[in-house]
N, C-alpha and C positions, 0 to 999 in steps of 0.2 A: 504494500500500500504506500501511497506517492507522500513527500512531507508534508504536501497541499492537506490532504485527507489526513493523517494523522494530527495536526495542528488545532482542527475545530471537534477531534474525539472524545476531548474533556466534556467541551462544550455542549453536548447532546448529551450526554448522561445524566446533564440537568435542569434539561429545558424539554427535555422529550415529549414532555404533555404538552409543550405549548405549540409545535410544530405543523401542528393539522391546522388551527386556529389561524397561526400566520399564514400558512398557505392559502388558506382559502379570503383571508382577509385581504389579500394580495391579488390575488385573482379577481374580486371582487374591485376593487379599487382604478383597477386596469378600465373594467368596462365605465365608471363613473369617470373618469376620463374622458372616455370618448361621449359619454350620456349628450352636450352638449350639440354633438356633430349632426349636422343631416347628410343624409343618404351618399349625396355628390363628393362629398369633405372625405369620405374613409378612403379614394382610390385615387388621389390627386399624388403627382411627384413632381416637384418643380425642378430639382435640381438631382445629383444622383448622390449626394449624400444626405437628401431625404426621402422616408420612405412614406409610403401611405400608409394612415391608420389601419384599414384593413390586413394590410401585410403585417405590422406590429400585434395584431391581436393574434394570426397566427402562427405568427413564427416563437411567442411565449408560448404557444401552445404544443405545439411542433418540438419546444425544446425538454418538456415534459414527457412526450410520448415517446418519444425516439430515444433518450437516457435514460428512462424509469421502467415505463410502461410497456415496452414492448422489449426491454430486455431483462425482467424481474416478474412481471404477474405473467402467471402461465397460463397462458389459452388467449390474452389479449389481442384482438382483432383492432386492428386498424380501423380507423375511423374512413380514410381517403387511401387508398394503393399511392394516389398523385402528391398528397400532400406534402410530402417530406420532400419531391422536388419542387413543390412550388415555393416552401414554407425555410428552407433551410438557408443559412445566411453565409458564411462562409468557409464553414468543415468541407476542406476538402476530402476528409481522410472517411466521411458517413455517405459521399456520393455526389452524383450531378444536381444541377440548383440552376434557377433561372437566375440568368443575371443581370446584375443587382438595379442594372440601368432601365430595366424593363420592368419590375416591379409594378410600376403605374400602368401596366398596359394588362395587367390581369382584373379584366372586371370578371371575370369568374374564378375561382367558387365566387357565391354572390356575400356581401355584408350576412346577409340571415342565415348561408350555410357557415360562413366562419364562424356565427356567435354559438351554431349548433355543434361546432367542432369545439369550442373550449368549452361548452356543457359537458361534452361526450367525455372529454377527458380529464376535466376538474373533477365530476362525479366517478370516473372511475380510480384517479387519486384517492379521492376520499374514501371509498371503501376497500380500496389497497394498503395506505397505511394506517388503518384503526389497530390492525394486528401485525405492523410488520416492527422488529427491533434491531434488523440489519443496520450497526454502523454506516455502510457503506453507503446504503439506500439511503439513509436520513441525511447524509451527507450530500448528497446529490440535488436531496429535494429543497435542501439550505442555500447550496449553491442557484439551483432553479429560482427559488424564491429570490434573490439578490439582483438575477440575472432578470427577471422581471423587474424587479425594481429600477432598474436600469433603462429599462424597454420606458417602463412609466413617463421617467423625465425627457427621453429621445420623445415620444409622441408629444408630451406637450411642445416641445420645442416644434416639430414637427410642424405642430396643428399649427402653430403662430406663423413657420414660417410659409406654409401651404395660405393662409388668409391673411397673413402680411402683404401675399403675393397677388390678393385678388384686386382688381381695381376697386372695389366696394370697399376695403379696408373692414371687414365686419368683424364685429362683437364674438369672439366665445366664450365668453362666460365674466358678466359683471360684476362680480363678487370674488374674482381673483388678483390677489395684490401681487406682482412683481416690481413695484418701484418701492418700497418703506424706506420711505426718509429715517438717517442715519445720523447719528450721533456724532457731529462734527468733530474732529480733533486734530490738532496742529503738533501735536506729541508724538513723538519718535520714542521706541522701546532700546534701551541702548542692550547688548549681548555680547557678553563677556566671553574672549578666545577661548577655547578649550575643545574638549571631544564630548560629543555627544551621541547620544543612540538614537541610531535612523531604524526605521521598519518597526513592523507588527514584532508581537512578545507577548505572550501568555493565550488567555482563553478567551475563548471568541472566535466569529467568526472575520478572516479577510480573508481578500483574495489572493493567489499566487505569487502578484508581483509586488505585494506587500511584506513577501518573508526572505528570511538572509539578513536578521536583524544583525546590523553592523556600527561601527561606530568611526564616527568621522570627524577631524580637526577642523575647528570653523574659526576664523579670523574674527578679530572684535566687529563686531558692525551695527547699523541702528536704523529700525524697520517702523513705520508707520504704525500708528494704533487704526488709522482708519482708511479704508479703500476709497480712491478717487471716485471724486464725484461730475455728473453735469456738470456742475460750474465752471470745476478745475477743466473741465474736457474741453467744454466752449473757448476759455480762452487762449489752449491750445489749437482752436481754428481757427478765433479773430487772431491768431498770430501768424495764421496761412501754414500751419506747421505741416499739410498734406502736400504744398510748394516746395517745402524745403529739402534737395537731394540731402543734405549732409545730416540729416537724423536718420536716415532708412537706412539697412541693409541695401545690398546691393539687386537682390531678388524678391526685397519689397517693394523698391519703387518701380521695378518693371511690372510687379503685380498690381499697383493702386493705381500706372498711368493705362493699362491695357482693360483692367475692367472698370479705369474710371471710378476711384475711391476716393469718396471726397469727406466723408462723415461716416459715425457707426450705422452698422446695418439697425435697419428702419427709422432711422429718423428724417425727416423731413422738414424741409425751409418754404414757410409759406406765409406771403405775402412778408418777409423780413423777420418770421421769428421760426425758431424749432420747436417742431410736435417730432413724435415719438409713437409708432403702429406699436401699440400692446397689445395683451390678449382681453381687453376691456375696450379695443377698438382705439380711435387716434385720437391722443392726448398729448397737449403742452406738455414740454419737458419739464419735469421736476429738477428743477438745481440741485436739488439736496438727496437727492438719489445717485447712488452709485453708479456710476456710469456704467454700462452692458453692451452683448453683443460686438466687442471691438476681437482684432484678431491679436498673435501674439507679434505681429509685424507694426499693429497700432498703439498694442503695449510698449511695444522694444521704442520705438520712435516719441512717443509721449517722454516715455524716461528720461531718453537723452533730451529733448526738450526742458525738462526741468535741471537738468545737468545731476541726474540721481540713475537709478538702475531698478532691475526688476531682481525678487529674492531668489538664490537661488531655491531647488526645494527642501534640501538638508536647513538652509537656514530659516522658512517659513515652519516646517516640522518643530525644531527646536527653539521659535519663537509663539510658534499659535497657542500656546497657553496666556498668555498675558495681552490677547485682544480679543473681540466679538469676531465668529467667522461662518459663513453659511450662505450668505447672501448671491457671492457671485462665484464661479467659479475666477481661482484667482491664476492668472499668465505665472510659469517662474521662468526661470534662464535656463533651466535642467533640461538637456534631451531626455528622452525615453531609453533610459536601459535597464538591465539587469542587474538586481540588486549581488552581492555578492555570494555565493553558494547557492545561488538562485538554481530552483529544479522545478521545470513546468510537470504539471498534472501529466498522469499515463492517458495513452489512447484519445481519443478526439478533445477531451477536453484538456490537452495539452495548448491546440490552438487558440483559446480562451483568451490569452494573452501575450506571450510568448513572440508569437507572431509577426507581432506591429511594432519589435521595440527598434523601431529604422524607422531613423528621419519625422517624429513624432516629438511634441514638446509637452511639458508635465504641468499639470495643472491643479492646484490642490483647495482642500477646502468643502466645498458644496454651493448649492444655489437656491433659491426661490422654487426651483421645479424641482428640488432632490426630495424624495420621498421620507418618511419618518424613518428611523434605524437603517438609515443606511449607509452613513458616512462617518468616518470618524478621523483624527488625526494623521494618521500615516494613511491614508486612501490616495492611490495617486491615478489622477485622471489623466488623459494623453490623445491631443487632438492635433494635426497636421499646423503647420502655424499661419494658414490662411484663413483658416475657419471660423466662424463669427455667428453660427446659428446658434450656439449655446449661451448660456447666462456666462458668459467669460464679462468678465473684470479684471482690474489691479492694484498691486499694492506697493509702497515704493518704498528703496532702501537709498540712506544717502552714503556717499561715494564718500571715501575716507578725507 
């Protein structure tokens, strides 16, 4: 059994009553999500690193059947013979899949056979593990659950930016806050040189590329108590700071002059002032909201603009206890790699993570769309550095 699996073995010994519960509360939670959507919203793909709703409902479903259910309860019958190529996202190593770019182009199964597929398999979940005490299974279904969890904040981002994209700009849901005005502070956390211990340690659940707990020497340095806001962002544009070649990278500004990046994604200048497409429809900017949606190319550039830097992520890890963190996900300087004695999962779910750690940059923290329990200190998130559909933000460390 892989260190992945043995690491959350404590952890099920004493939470085991409560694992049906979360699964299905999770399951659950998924479709209140989408409750908002009409009919036309589940199969939209504007871009090819968003998926449709539809596809997100079965491919958490999909990930259930194919690790749990069709390789542990005996006699289980497939819901679809099709599904798993429709439904599977990038295990190479489980078989062929439609790809990724075509997602949008499956209006069948229909929305009402996919919701009938996550019945079919949520309820045979449920009476598969009333009576199962397979470490290995529970382990599985922990990871399932997480890996939903996951799915959750991808669709909402999703949803926003499928109706970001529509000319109507419309509403999904009035009652969701993504901008909460933030507790202004002008205070730097100062952090004292020494070694520190990076990664996941003890019980509980994380994932793979959170283990290889190691310790690292970090130079004195001194990190923001509070993440950029509107305000600060605005006057890095009445500064023309998206003009300026000498803050960008060299493969950011051939990126921001070819697709034309002039401001974060969804904001909008009209008649002289900025609104901002939320998921409550278009709204004046909030100054006092953490600025969102920038990539890690308009983090890096912002930085330099203030003559400061982004943290790396060993130095955000060993400072996030002494600030408020959740809000946005937050840009560091960290590429994406492996941590040291790092050992991906056996068999398919080796690709889990492993896979992507090239040319990917670390992102730590949580956001307004991260799901309850499911983020914690050492979580490191990892998005391509052009990317801007997520709740990304930043935080600044100043330069010695």
């Amino acid at each position: 059994m892989s260190v992945f699996v043995n690491r959350i073995r404590s952890f099920f010994m004493v939470i085991t009553d409560n694992l049906l519960s979360s699964l299905l509360t999770t399951r659950s939670h998924t479709e209140e999500i989408c409750a908002p959507l009409q009919t036309e919203d589940y199969v939209v793909q504007p871009i090819v690193d968003v998926s449709p709703p539809k596809w997100h409902l079965g491919h958490t479903t999909w990930f259930f059947e194919e690790f749990i259910l069709a390789k542990y309860k005996a006699g289980y019958t497939r819901f679809h013979d099709d599904f798993a190529y429709v439904f599977n996202s990038y295990y190479e190593s489980i078989g062929k899949r439609v790809v990724r770019t075509n997602r949008g182009n499956l209006s069948r199964p229909t929305v009402s056979e996919v919701y009938e597929y996550r019945d079919y398999v949520t309820n045979s979940l449920h009476s598969f593990l009333e009576d199962v005490d397979d470490i290995e299974i529970r382990t599985l279904v922990e990871i399932g659950i997480h890996h939903e969890k996951q799915h959750q904040e991808l669709l909402l981002t999703d949803i926003k930016f499928i109706l970001g994209n529509n000319p109507l700009l419309p509403e999904y849901n009035a009652t969701f806050e993504e901008n909460p005005t933030v507790k202004l502070s002008s205070k730097y956390i100062t952090i004292d040189e020494g070694l520190y211990q990076i990664g996941f340690k003890g019980d509980g659940f994380c994932y793979d590329n959170e283990l290889g707990a190691h310790k690292v020497f970090i130079e004195k340095y001194s990190i923001a108590k509070s993440l950029v806001t509107n305000k600060e962002y605005l006057d890095f544009l009445s500064d023309r700071g998206y003009e300026n070649s000498l803050l960008w990278h060299a493969e950011a500004w051939d990126w921001i002059n070819s697709d034309n990046i002039k401001m974060p994604l969804y904001w909008h200048k009209v008649d002289g002032e900025y609104y901002q497409y939320t998921l409550r429809g278009l709204k004046k900017i909030d100054l006092n909201a953490p600025v969102t949606h920038i990539s890690y190319y308009e983090a890096f550039a912002y930085a330099q603009w203030r003559g400061e830097r982004l943290p790396t992520e060993f130095e955000w890890e060993a400072a996030q206890q002494f600030f408020d963190w959740g809000l946005r996900w937050e840009w560091t300087e960290s590429a994406y790699l492996p941590y040291p004695n790092y050992a991906k999962a056996p068999g398919a779910l080796g690709e889990y993570n492993g896979k992507f750690m090239v040319n990917q940059k670390v992102l730590r923290g949580g956001s307004v769309a991260t799901p309850n329990n499911h983020t914690r200190p050492t979580y490191r998130n990892f998005f391509h550095p052009q990317l801007r559909w997520q709740f990304n933000g930043l935080r600044l460390v100043k330069n010695k």
